[in-house]
PyMOL Python script that loads the backbone (N, CA, C, O; Angstrom):
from pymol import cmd

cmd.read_pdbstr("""\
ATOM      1  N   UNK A   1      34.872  35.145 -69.538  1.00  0.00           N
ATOM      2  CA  UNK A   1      33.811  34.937 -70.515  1.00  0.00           C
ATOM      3  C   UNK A   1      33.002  33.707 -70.107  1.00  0.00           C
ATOM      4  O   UNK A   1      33.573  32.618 -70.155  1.00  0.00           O
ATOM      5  N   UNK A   2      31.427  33.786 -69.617  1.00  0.00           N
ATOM      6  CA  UNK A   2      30.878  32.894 -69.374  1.00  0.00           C
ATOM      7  C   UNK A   2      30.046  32.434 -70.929  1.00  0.00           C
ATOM      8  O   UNK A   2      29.744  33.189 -71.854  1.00  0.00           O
ATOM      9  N   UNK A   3      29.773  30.641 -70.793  1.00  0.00           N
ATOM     10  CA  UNK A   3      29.001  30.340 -72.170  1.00  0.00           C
ATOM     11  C   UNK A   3      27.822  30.093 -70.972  1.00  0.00           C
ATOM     12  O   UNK A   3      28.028  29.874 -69.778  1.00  0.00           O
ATOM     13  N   UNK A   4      26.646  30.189 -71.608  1.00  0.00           N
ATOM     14  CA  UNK A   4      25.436  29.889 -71.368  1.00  0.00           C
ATOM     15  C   UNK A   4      25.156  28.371 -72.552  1.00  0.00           C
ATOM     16  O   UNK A   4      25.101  28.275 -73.778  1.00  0.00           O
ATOM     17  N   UNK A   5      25.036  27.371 -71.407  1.00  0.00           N
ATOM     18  CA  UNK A   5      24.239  25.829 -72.212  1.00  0.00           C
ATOM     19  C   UNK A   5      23.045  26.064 -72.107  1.00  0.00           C
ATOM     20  O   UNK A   5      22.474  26.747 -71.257  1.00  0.00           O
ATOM     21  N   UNK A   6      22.650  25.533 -72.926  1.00  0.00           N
ATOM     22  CA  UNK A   6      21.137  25.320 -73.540  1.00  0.00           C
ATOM     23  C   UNK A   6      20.742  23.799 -73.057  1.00  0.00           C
ATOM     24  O   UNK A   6      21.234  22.761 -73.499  1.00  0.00           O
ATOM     25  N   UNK A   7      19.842  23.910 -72.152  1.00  0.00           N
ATOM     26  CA  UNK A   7      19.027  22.623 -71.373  1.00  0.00           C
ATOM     27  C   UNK A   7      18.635  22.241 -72.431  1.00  0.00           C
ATOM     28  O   UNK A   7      18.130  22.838 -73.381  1.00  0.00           O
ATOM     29  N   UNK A   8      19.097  20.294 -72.102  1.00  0.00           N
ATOM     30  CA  UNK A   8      18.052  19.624 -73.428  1.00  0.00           C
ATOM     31  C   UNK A   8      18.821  19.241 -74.738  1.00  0.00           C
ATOM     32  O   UNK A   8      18.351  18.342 -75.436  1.00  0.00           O
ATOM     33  N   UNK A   9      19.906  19.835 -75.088  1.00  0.00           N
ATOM     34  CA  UNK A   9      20.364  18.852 -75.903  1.00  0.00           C
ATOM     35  C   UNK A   9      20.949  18.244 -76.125  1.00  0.00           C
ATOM     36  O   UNK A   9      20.918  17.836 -77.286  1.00  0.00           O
ATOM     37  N   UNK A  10      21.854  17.751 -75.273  1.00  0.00           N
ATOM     38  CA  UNK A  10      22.683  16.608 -75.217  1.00  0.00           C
ATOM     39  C   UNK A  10      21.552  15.279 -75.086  1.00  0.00           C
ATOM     40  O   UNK A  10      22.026  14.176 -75.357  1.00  0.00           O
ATOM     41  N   UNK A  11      20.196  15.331 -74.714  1.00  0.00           N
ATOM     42  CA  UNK A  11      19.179  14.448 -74.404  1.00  0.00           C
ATOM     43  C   UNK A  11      19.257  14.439 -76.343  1.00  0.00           C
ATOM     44  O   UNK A  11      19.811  13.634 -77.091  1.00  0.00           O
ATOM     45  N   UNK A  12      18.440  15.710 -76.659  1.00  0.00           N
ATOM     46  CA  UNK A  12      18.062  15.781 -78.375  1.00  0.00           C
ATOM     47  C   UNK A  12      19.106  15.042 -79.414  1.00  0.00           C
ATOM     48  O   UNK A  12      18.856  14.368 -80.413  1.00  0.00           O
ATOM     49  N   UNK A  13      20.504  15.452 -78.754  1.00  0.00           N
ATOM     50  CA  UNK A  13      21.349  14.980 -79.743  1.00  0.00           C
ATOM     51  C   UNK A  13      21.940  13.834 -79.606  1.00  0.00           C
ATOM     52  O   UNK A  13      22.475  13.433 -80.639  1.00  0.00           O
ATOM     53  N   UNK A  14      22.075  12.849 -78.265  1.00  0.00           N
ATOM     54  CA  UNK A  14      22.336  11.671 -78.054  1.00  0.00           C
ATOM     55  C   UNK A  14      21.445  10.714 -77.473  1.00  0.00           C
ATOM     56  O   UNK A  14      21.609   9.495 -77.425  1.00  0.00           O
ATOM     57  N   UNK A  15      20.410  11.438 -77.001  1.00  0.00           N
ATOM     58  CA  UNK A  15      19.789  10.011 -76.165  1.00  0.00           C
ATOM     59  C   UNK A  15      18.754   9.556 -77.235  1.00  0.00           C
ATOM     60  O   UNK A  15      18.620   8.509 -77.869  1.00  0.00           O
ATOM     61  N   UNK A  16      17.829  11.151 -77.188  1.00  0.00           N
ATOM     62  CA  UNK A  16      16.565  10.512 -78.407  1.00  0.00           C
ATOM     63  C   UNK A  16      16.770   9.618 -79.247  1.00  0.00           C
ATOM     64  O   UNK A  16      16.186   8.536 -79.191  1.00  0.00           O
ATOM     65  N   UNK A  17      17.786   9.977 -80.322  1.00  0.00           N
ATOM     66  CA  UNK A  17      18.301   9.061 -81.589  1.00  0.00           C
ATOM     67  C   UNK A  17      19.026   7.768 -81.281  1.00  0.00           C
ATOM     68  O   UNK A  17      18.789   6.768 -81.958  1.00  0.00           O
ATOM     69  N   UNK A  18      19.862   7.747 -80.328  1.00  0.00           N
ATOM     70  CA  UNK A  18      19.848   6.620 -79.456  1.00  0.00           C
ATOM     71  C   UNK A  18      18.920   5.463 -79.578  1.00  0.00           C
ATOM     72  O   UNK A  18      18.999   4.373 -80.146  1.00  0.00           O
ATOM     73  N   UNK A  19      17.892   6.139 -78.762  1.00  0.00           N
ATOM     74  CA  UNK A  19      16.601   5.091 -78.437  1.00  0.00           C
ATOM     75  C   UNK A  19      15.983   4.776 -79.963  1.00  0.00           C
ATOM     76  O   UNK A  19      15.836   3.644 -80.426  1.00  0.00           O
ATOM     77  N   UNK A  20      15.673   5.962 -80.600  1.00  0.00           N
ATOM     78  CA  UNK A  20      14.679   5.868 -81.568  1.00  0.00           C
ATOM     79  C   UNK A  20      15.703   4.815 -82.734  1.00  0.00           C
ATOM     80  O   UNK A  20      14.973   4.170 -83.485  1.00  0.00           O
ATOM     81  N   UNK A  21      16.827   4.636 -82.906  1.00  0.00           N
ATOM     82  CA  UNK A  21      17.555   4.062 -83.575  1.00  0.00           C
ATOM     83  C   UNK A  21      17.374   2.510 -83.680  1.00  0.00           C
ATOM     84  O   UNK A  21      16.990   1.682 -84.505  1.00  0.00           O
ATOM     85  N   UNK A  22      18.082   2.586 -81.799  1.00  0.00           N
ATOM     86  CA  UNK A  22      17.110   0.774 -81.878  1.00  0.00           C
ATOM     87  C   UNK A  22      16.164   0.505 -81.628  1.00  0.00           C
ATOM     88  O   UNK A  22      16.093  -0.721 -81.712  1.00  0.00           O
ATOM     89  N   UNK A  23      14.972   1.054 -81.238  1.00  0.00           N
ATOM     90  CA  UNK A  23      13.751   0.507 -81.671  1.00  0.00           C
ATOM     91  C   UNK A  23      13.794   0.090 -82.994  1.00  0.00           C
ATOM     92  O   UNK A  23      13.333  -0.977 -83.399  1.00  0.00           O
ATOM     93  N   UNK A  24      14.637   1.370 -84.017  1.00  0.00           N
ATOM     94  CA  UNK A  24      13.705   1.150 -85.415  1.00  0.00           C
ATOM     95  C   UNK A  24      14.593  -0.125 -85.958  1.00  0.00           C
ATOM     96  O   UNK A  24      14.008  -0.749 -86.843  1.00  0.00           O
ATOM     97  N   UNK A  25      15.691  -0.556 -85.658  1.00  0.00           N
ATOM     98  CA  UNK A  25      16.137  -1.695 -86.036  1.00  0.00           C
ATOM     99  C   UNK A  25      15.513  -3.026 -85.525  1.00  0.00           C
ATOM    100  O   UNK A  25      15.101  -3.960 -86.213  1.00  0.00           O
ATOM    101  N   UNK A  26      15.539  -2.881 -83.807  1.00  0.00           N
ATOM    102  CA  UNK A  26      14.093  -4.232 -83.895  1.00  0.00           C
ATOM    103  C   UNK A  26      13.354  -4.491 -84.501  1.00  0.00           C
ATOM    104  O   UNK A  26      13.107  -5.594 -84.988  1.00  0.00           O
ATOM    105  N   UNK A  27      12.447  -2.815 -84.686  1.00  0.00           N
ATOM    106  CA  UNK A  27      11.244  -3.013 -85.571  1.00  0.00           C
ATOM    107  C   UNK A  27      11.399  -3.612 -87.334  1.00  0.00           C
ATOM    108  O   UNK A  27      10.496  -3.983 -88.084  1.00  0.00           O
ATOM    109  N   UNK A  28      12.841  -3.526 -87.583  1.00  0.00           N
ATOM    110  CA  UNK A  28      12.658  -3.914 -88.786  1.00  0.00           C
ATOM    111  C   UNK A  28      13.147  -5.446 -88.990  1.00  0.00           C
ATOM    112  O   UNK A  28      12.692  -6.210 -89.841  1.00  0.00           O
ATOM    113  N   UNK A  29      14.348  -5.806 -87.871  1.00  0.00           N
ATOM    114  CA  UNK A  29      14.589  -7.240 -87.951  1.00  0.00           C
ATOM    115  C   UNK A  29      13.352  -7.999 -87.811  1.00  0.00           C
ATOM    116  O   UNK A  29      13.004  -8.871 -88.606  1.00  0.00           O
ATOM    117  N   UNK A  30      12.679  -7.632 -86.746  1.00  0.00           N
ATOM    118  CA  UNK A  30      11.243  -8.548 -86.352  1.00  0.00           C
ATOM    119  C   UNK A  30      10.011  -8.244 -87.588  1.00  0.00           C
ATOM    120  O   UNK A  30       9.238  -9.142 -87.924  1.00  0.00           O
ATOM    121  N   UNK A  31       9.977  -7.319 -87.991  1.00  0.00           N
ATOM    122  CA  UNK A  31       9.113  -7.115 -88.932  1.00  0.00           C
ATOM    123  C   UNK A  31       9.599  -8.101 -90.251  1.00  0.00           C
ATOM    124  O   UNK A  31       8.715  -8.831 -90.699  1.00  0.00           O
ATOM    125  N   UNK A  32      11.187  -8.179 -91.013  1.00  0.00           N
ATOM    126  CA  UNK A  32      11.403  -9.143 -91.940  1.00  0.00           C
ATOM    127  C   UNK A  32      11.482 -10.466 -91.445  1.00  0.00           C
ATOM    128  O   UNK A  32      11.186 -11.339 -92.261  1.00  0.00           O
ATOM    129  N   UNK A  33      11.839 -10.862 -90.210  1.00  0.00           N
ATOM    130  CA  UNK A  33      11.752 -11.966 -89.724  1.00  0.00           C
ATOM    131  C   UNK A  33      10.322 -13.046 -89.765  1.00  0.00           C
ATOM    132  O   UNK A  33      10.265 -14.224 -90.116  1.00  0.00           O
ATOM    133  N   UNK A  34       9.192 -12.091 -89.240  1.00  0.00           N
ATOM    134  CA  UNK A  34       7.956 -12.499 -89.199  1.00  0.00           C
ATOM    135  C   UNK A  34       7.356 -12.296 -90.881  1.00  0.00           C
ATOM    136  O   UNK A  34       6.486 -13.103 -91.208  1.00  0.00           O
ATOM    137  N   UNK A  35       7.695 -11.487 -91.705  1.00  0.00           N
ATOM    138  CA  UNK A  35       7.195 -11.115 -92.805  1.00  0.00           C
ATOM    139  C   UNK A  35       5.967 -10.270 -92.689  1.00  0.00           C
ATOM    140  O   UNK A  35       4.969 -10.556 -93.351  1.00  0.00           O
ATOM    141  N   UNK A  36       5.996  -9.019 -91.705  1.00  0.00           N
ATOM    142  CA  UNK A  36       4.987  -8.050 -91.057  1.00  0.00           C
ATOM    143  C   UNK A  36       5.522  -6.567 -91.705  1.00  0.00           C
ATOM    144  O   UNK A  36       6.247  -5.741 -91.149  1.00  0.00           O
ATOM    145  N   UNK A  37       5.055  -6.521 -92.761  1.00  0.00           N
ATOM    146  CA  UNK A  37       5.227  -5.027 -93.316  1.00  0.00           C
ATOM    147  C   UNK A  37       5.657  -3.741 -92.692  1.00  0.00           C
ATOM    148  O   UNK A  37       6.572  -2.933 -92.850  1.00  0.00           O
ATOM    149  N   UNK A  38       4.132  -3.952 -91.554  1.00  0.00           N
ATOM    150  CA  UNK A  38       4.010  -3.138 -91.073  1.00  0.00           C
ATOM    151  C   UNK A  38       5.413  -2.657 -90.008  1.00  0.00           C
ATOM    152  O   UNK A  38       6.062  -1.611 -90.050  1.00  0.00           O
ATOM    153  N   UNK A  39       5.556  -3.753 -89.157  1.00  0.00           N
ATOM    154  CA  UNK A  39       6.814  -3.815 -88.198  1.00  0.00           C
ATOM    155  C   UNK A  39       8.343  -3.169 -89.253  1.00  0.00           C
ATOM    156  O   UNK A  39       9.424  -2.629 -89.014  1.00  0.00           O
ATOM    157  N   UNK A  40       7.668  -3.583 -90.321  1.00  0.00           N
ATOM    158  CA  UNK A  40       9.256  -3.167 -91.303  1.00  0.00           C
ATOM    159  C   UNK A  40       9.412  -1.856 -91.695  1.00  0.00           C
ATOM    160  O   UNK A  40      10.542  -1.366 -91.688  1.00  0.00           O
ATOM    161  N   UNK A  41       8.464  -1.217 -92.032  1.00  0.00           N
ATOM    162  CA  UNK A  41       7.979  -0.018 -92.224  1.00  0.00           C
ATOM    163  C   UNK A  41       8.392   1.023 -91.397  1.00  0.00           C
ATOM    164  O   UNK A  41       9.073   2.013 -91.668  1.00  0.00           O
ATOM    165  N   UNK A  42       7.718   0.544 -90.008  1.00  0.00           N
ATOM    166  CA  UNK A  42       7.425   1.276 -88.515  1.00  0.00           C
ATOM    167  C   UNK A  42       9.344   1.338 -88.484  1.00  0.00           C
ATOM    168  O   UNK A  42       9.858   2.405 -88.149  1.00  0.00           O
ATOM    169  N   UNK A  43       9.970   0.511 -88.736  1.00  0.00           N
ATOM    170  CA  UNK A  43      11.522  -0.156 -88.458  1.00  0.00           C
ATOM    171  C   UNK A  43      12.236   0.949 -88.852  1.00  0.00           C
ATOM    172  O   UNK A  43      13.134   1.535 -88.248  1.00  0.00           O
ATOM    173  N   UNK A  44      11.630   1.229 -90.186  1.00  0.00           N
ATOM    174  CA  UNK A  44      12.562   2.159 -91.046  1.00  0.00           C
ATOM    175  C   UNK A  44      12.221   3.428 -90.445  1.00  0.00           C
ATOM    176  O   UNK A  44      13.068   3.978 -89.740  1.00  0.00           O
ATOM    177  N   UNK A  45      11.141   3.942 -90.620  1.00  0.00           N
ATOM    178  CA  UNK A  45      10.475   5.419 -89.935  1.00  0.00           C
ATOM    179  C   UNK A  45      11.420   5.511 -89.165  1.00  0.00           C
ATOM    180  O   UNK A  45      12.338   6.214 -89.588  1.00  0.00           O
ATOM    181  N   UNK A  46      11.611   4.889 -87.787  1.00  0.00           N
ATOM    182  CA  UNK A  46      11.688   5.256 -86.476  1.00  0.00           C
ATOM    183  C   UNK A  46      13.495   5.588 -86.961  1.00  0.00           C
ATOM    184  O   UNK A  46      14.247   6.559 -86.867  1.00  0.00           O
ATOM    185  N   UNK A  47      13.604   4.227 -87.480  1.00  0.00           N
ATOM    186  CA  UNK A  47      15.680   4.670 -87.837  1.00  0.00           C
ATOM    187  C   UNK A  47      16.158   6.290 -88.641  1.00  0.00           C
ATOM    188  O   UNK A  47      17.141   7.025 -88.549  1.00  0.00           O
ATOM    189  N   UNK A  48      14.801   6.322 -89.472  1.00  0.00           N
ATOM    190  CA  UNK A  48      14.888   7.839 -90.369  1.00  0.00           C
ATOM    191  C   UNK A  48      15.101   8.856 -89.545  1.00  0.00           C
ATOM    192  O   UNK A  48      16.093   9.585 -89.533  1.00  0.00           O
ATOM    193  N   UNK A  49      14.168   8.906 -88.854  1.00  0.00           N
ATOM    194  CA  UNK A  49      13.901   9.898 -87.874  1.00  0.00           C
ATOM    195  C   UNK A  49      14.646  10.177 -87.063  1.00  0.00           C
ATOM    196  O   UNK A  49      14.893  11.358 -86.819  1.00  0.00           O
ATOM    197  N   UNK A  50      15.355   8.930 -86.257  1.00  0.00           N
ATOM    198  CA  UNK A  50      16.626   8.600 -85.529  1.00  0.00           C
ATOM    199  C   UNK A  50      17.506   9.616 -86.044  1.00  0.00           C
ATOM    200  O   UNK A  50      18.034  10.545 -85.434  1.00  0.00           O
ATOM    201  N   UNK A  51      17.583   9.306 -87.236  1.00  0.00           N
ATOM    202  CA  UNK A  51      18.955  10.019 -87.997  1.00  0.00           C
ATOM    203  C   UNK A  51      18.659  12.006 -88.448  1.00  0.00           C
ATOM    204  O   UNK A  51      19.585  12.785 -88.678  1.00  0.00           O
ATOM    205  N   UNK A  52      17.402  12.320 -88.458  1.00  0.00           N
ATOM    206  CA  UNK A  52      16.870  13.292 -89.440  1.00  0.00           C
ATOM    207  C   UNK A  52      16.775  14.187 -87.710  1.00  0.00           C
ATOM    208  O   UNK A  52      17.661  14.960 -87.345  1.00  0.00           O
ATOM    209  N   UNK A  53      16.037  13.989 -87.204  1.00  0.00           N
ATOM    210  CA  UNK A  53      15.139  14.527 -85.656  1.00  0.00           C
ATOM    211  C   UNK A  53      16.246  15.544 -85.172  1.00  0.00           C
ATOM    212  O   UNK A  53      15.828  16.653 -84.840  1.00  0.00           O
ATOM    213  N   UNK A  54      17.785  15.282 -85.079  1.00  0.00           N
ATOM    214  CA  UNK A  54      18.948  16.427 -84.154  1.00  0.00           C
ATOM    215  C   UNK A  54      18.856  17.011 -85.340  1.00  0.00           C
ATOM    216  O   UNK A  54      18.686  18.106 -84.805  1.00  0.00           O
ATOM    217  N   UNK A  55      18.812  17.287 -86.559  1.00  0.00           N
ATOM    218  CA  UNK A  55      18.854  18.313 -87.102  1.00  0.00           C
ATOM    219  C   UNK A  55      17.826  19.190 -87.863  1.00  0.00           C
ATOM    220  O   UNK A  55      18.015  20.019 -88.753  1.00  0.00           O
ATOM    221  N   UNK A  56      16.706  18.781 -87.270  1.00  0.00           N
ATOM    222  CA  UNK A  56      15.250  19.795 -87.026  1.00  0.00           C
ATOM    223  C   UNK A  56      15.480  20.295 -85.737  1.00  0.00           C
ATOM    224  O   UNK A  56      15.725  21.489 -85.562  1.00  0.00           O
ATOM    225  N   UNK A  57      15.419  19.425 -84.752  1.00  0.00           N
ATOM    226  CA  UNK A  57      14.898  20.044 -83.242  1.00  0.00           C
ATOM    227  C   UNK A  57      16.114  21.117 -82.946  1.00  0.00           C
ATOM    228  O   UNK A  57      15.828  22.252 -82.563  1.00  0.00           O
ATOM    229  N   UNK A  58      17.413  20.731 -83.130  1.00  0.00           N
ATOM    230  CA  UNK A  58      18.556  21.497 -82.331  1.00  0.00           C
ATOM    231  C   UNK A  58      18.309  22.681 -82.912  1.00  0.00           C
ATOM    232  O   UNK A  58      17.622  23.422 -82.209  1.00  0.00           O
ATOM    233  N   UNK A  59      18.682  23.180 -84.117  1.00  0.00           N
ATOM    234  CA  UNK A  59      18.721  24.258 -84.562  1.00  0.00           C
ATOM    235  C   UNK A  59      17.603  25.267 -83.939  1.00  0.00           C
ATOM    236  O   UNK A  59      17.726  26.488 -83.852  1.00  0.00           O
ATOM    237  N   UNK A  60      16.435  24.455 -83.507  1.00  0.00           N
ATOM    238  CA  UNK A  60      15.122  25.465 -82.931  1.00  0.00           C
ATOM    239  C   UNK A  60      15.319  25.814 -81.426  1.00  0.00           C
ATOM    240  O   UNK A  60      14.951  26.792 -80.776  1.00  0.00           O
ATOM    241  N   UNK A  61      16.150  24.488 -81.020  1.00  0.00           N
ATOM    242  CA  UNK A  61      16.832  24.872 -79.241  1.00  0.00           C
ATOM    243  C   UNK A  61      17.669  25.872 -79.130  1.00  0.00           C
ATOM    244  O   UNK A  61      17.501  26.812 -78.353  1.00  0.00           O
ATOM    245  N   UNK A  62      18.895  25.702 -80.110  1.00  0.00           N
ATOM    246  CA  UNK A  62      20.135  26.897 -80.118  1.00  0.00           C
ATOM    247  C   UNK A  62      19.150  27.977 -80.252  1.00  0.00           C
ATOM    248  O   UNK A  62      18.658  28.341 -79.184  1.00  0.00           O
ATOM    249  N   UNK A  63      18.830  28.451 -81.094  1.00  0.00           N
ATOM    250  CA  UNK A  63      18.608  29.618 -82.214  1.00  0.00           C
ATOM    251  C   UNK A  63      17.695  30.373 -81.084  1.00  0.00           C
ATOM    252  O   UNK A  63      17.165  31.454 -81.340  1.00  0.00           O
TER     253      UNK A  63
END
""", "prot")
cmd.dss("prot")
cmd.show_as("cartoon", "prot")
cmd.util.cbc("prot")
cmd.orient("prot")
């Protein structure tokens, strides 16, 4: 019995959120640090997304 892998998500499910994780924590230490909304904002997004993103994209890779 052969499985067929699906290119791409071990990137989707560990690297992306990975990266996008700590950016969004820089973005938010440096954003409360400086008192820059915006950087705090951008901080949170990017960590949301971090967390939310493998379970939009994968399901559309498998499926």
């Amino acid at each position: 019995m052969v499985q067929e892998t699906v290119t791409g998500t071990l990137i989707y499910s560990h690297v992306i959120p990975a990266i996008l994780g700590f950016l969004g924590l820089m973005f938010i230490v440096s954003g409360i640090m400086d008192r820059n909304n915006e950087y705090t904002i951008l901080g949170i997004v990017l960590f949301l997304a971090a967390g939310l993103l493998p379970f939009i994209i994968l399901p559309l890779i498998i499926s």
